[in-house]
Wavefront OBJ file of the C-alpha trace (Angstrom):
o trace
v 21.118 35.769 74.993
v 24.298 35.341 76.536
v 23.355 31.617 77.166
v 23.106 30.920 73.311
v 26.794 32.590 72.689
v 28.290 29.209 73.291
v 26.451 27.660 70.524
v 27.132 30.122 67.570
v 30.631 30.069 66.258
v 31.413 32.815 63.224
v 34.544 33.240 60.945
v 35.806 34.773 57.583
v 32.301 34.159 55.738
v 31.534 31.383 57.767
v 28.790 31.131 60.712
v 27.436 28.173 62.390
v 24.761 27.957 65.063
v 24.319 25.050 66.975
v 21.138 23.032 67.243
v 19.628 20.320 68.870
v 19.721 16.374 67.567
v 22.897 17.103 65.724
v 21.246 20.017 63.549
v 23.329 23.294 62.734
v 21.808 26.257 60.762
v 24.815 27.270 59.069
v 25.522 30.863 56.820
v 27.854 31.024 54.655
v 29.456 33.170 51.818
v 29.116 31.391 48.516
v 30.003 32.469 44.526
v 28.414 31.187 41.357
v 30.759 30.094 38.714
v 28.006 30.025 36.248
v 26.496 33.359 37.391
v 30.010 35.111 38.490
v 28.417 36.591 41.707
v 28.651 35.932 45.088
v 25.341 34.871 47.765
v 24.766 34.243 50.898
v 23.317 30.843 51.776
v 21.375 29.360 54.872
v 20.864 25.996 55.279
v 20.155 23.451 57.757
v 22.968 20.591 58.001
v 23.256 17.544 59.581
v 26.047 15.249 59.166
v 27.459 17.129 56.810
v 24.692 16.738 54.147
v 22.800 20.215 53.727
v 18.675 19.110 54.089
v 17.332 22.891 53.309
v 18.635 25.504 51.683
v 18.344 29.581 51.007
v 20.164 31.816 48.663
v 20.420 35.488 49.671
v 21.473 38.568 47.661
v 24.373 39.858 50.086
v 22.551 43.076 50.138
v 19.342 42.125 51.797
v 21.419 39.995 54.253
v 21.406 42.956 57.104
v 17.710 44.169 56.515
v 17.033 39.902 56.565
v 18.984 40.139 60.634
v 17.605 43.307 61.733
v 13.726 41.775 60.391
v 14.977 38.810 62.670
v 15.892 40.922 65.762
v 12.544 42.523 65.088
v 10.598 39.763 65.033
v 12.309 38.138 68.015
v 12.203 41.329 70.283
v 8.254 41.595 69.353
v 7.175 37.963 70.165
v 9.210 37.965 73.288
v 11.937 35.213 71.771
l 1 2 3 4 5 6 7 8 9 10 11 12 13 14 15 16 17 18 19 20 21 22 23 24 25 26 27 28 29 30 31 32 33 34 35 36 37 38 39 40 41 42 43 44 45 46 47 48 49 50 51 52 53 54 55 56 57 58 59 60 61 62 63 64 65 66 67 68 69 70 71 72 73 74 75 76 77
């Protein structure tokens, strides 16, 4: 893991992991105007134009990691 630290890069609600081709999978802290409510969202950006995106209620966004770490640790990523 200590490899990949070079390629993720986190700040105040901001986190950016670097992929190949020019890819980043990118989290970030986001409100709705229309909804007055903040989310989290995960997309894939290239270029600056987001290609995929997720919305996240804030409080699933640690059980959503510690699923990932699970999954990882279990299929030997």
């Amino acid at each position: 893991m200590a490899d990949n630290d070079d390629k993720i890069e986190v700040g105040e609600g901001y986190g950016e992991i670097k992929m190949g081709a020019g890819w980043f999978l990118t989290i970030s802290l986001a409100s709705s105007e229309r909804y007055e409510n903040e989310y989290v969202e995960i997309a894939k950006e290239r270029s600056g134009q987001k290609k995929g995106r997720f919305n996240i209620n804030p409080k699933y966004v640690r059980a959503l990691g510690e699923a990932l770490v699970k999954f990882a640790d279990e299929n030997g990523l």
